[in-house]
N, C-alpha and C positions, 0 to 999 in steps of 0.2 A: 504494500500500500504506500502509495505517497507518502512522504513526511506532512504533508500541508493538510493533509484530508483527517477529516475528523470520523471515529467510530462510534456508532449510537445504537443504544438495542433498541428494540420495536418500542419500548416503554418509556426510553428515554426519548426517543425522536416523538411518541406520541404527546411527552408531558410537554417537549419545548414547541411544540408544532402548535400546542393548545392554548400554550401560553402568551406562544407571539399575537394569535387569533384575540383573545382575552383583550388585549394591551390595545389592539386596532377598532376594537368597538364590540367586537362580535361576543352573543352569550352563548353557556356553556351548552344549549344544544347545537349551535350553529356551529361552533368551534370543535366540537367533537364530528360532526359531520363531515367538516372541510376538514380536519385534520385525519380520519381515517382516508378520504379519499387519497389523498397525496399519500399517507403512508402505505396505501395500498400498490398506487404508480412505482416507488420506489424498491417495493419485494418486486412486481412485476420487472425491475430493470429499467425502466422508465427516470430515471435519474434527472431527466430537464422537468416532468412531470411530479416529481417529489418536493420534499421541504423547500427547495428554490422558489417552487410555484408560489408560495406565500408572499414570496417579498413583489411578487408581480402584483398581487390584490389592492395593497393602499396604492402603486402608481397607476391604476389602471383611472380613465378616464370618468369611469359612472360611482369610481369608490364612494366621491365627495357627494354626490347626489342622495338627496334622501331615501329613504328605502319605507317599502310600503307591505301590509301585510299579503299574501298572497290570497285571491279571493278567483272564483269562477267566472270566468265571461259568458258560457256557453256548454251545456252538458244533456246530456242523453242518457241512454241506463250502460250505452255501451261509448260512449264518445266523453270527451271534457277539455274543454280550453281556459288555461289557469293565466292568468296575470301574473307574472313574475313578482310585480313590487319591484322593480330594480335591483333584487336580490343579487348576490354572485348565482352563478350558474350548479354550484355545487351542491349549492342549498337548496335551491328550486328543482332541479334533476331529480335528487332524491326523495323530494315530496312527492312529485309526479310519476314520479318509478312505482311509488310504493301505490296511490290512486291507481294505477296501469293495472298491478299485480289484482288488487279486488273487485276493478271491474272485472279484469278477465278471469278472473274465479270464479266470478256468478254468471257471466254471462257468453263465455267461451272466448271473446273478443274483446280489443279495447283501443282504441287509439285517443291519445292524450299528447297535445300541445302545452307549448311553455312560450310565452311572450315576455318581452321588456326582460331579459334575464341577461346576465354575460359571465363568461368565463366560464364554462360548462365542464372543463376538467377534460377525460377520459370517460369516450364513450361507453369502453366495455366496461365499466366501475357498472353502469345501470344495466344493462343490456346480463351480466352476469346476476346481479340482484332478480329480476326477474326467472332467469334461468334455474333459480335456484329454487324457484318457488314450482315448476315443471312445466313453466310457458315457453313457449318458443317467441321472441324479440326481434324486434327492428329498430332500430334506432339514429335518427339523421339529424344534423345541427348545422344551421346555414348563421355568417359571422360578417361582420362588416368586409369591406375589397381589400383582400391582401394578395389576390393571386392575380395574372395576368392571362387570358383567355390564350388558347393554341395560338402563336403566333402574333401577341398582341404583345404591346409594350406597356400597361399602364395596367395594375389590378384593378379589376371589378368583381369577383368572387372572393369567397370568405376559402380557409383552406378544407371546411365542408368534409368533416368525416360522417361516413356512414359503419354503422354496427348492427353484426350480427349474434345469435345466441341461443344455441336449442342444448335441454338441459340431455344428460348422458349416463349412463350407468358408471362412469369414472368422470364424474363432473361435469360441468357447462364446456359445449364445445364454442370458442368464442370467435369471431373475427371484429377486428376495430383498425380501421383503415381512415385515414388523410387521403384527398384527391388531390393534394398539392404534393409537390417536390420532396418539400421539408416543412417538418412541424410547425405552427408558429411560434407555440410555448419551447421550442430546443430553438427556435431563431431569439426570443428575447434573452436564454441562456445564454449563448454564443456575445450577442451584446455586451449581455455584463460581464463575462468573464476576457473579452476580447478577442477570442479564437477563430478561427478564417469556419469558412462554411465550406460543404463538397461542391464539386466541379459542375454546374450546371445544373442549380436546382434557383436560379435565381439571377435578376436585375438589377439594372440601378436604378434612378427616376431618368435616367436618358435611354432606356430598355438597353443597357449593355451588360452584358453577363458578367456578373462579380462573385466574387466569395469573401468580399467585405461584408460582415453582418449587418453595421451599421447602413451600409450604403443598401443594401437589399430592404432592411425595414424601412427607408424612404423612398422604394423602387418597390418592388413587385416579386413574390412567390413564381413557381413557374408548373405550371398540371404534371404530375405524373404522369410518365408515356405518353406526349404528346395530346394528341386531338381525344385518344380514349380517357386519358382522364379530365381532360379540359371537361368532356361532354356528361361523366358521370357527375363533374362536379357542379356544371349547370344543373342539370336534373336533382343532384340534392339541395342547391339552392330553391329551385322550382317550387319542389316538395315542401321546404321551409313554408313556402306563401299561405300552402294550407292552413297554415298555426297561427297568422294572426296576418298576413299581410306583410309592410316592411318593418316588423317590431322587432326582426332578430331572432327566429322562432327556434325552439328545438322542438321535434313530436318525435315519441316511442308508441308502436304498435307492439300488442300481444295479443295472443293469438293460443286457445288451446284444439279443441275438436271443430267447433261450428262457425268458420268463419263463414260472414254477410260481406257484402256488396263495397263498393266505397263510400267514406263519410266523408263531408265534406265540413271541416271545424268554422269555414267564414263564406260567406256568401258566393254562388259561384261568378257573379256581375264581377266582383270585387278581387277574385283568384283572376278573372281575364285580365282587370286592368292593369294588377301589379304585374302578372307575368309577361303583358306585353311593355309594360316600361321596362323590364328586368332585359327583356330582349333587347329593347332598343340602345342599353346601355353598353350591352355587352357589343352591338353593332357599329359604335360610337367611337371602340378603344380602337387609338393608331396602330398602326401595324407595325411589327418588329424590323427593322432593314438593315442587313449586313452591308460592311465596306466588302468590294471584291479584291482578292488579294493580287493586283496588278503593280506596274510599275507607278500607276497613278494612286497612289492609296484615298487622296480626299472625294476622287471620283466616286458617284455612290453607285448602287447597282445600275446596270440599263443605260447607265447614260451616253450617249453616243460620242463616239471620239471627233474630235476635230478635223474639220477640212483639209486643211493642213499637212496633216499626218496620218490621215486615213488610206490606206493600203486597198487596192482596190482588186477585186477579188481574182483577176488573171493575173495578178503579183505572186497569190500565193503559190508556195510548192506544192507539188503534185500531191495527193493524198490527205491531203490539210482541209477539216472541213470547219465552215465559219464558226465563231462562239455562239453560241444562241444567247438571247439577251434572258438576262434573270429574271425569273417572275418573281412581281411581290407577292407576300403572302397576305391576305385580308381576309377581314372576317368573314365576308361573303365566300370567299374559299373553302375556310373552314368549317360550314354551313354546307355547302356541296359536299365536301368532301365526307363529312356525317352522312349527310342522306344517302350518298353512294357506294360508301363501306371505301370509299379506292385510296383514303389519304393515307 
């Protein structure tokens, strides 16, 4: 082990985890809540998601903001849509987990939204909770624009994990996936601790590929595997809209024998309007454009050589066939290139 690193047993990291929570405002159920979950990220290996994640909570932008009880906007025998209260996400998730769990005990099914909430933690923390109960879980969290659409320079999507969770004779079998690059909570770690990031998971604000931390949290995330994750993470964004519109949603679905039809938690007028402004934003962001690696480097792609010095095509040697000019790449491509499977 490092000399610099410190050793903590689950009891000790639980009592200091509880105590920083205490000190920041939070009461001893809210603080035992958020302090299990991080010390859960941390047995998981999850280490940007452990005790660090705390000192993210007072600088997070909605800390300062009042916090409000958590009350129902909208509920069915099998549905329910909860007002966050501006809560952290940690605290809200787990209320909503636990609501998820006895709807779908009595009623086979259950999908539950969370609005006005942030910093939701680790999907699979809820998505397991569930599982444990013998539901099988869904669970998707759409976040302000950190990531930059396939081939765009400027984020508009949040990094958008989706979680999976059906329980097992040897435990909950779990999936908990980012449709970004890189985490954002291991990009605010990398910040503080000053460490570069990997090779092409990220931007600057001028869209040019960095592994400066700081320079990527004022640039742009980048989709996992191109255009396939660009597109699952729109569609978890999408899904978001259900839960309350642009409030920042998270919904978990569970599910045991009798699953019914779709629920809709907000009006469907109201799911068209946001998801066509969601579209148009994402159709809005500029597009990524490389230098060509020539003699002229400030030249950008496509751009046609000068009169001048333009070499005219019975000049060249035999066998030499012209350069074709670069295509940009634009959202409208991108958009093709989904609906055709060819990108």
């Amino acid at each position: 082990m490092s000399p610099d690193r410190i050793r903590l047993s689950v009891d000790e990291a639980r009592a200091l985890g509880e105590r920083a929570l205490s000190g920041i405002g939070y009461d001893t159920e809210e603080a035992r809540i958020i302090a299990d979950h991080v010390i859960d990220a941390a047995l998981c290996g999850y280490e940007y998601s452990g005790l660090a994640k705390i000192l993210n909570i007072p600088e997070h932008r909605r800390f300062a903001q009042p916090r409000r009880p958590m009350k129902i906007l909208h509920e069915t025998e099998v549905s329910a849509l909860y007002d966050g209260g501006n809560h952290n996400g940690m605290v809200a998730m787990y209320h909503a987990a636990r609501a998820t769990i006895a709807k779908a005990a009595a009623h086979g099914i259950a999908i539950v939204g969370v609005t006005d909430s942030w910093m939701s933690g680790r999907s699979a923390y809820f998505v397991e909770m569930i599982a444990r109960a013998d539901l099988v879980a869904v669970h998707t969290a759409s976040s302000g624009a950190a990531v930059a659409p396939h081939g765009g320079a400027r984020p508009v999507l949040g990094t958008n994990p989706i979680a999976f969770a059906l329980p097992s004779a040897d435990g909950p079998l779990v999936l908990d996936m980012g449709t970004s690059a890189f985490m954002g909570t291991d990009l605010a770690l990398r910040v503080r601790l000053g460490t570069p990031l990997p090779e092409g998971v990220a931007i600057d604000r001028d869209g040019r590929p960095t592994r400066n931390a700081e320079e990527a949290q004022h640039g742009a995330l980048l989709p996992f595997g191109g255009h396939k994750g660009f597109g699952l993470g729109l569609i978890v964004q999408a899904f978001g809209l259900l839960g309350g519109a642009a409030l920042v949603p998270a919904m978990t679905t569970a599910m045991s024998s009798s699953p019914s039809g779709p629920i809709f938690l907000v009006p469907l007028a109201d799911l068209k309007r946001e998801l066509g402004a969601l579209i148009a934003r994402v159709k809005a962001v500029p597009p990524f454009s490389r230098l060509r690696r020539d003699p002229h480097p400030r030249r950008a792609i496509g751009a046609q050589p000068r009169a001048a010095g333009a070499r005219r095509s019975r000049d060249r040697p035999p066998g030499i066939r012209p350069a074709h000019r670069a295509r940009r790449v634009s959202p409208c491509h991108v958009r093709q290139g989904l609906r055709s499977g060819l990108c």
